[in-house]
N, C-alpha and C positions, 0 to 999 in steps of 0.2 A: 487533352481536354477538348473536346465537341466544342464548336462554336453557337452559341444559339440562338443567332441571327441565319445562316445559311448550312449550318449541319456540317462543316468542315471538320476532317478532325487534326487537322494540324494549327493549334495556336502555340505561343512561344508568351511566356512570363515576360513582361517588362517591368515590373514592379514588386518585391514581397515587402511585406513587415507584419509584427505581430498587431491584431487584431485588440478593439478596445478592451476585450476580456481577459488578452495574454493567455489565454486556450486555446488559442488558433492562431494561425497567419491567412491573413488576407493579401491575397495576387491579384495583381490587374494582368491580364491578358488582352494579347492582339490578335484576331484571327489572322491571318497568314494570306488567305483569300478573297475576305470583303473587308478588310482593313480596319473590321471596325473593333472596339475595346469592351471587355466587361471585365467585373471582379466576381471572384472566386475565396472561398474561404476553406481552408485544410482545417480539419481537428482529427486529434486520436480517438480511434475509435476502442471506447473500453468494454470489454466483456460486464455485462452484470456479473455481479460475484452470489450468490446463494450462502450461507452458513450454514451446517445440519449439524443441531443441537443434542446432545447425548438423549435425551427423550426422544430424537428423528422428527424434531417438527423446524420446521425450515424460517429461517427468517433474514431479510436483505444484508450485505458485509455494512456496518458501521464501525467506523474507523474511531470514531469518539472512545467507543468500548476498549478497544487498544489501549489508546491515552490513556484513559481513566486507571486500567491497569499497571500499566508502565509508570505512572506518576505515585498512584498509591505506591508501588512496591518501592520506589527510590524517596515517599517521604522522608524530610528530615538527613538524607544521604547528600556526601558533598557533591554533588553531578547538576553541573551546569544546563539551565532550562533546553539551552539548545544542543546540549549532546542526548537530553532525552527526545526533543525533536528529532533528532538524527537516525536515534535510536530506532524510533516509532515507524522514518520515513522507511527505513532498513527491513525492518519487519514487514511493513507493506510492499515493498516491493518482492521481499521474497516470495509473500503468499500471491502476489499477481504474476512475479513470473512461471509458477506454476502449470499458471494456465488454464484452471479451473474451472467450470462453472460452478460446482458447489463444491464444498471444502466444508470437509468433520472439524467443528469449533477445537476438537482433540489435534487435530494436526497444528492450528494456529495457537493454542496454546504453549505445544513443545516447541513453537519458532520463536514465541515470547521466550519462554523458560532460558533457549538458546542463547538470545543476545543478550539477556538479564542477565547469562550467568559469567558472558564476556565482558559484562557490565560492572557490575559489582554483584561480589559476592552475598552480600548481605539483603538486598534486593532481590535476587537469584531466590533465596530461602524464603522470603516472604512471598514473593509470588505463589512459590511451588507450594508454600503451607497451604493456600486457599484453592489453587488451581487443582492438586490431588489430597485435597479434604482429608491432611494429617490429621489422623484420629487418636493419637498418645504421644507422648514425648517420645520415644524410643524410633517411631517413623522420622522424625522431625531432625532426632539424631543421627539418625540410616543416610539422608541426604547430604547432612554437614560433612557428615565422614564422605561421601563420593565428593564432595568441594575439595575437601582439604588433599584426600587423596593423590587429585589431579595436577 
């Protein structure tokens, strides 16, 4: 890190901890040179993520919309608030490891469908009803039968 008092580039950390927001760590540094101190703040830098809607009209990654999902499909199911947290965190990080800046809401869906179906079964089926818009009983049965299969 550049000093920016005398433009050194050798300063050395004498302090870190996380920062009032717990999204960064804040460092005090000493330049090396003119002896003197300042702080410095680290954060992750995250990609904007894009979503492209099966219509192709683009609209920001809301993580809410996940929840909403994942929560609906395990209504009523014995799964502890925070394994579906877990569940949720899991899913977001796949779709950020990725890499992406925009991502087909069709790819975040089958990584729902995925951990849903590692999840419970029965939540698995409810998602996938709404997510590929079963249109008769006999689709509905088409799925159950790949569960049971597996």
């Amino acid at each position: 890190m550049k000093c920016p008092f005398c433009g050194e580039e050798n300063t050395r950390v004498i302090d870190s901890r996380p920062a009032e927001d717990n999204n960064s760590i804040r460092r005090r540094r000493q330049c090396d040179k003119c002896q003197r101190r300042f702080t410095t703040y680290e954060k992750v830098e995250t990609i904007p993520l894009v979503v492209v809607k099966k219509d192709m009209t683009r609209e920001p990654y809301d993580r809410s919309k996940i929840e909403k999902g994942v929560f609906k499909s395990c209504h009523k199911r014995p799964i502890p608030v925070d394994k579906l947290n877990e569940t949720v965190d899991i899913i977001e990080n796949t779709i950020f490891n990725l890499e992406y800046k925009e991502i087909p809401s069709n790819t975040i869906g089958e990584i729902v469908m995925e951990k849903l179906k590692e999840l419970d079964a029965v939540a698995y089926v409810r998602f996938a009803s709404v997510y590929r818009e079963f249109k008769d009983v006999s689709t509905f049965m088409d799925e159950i039968k790949k569960i049971l299969d597996t």
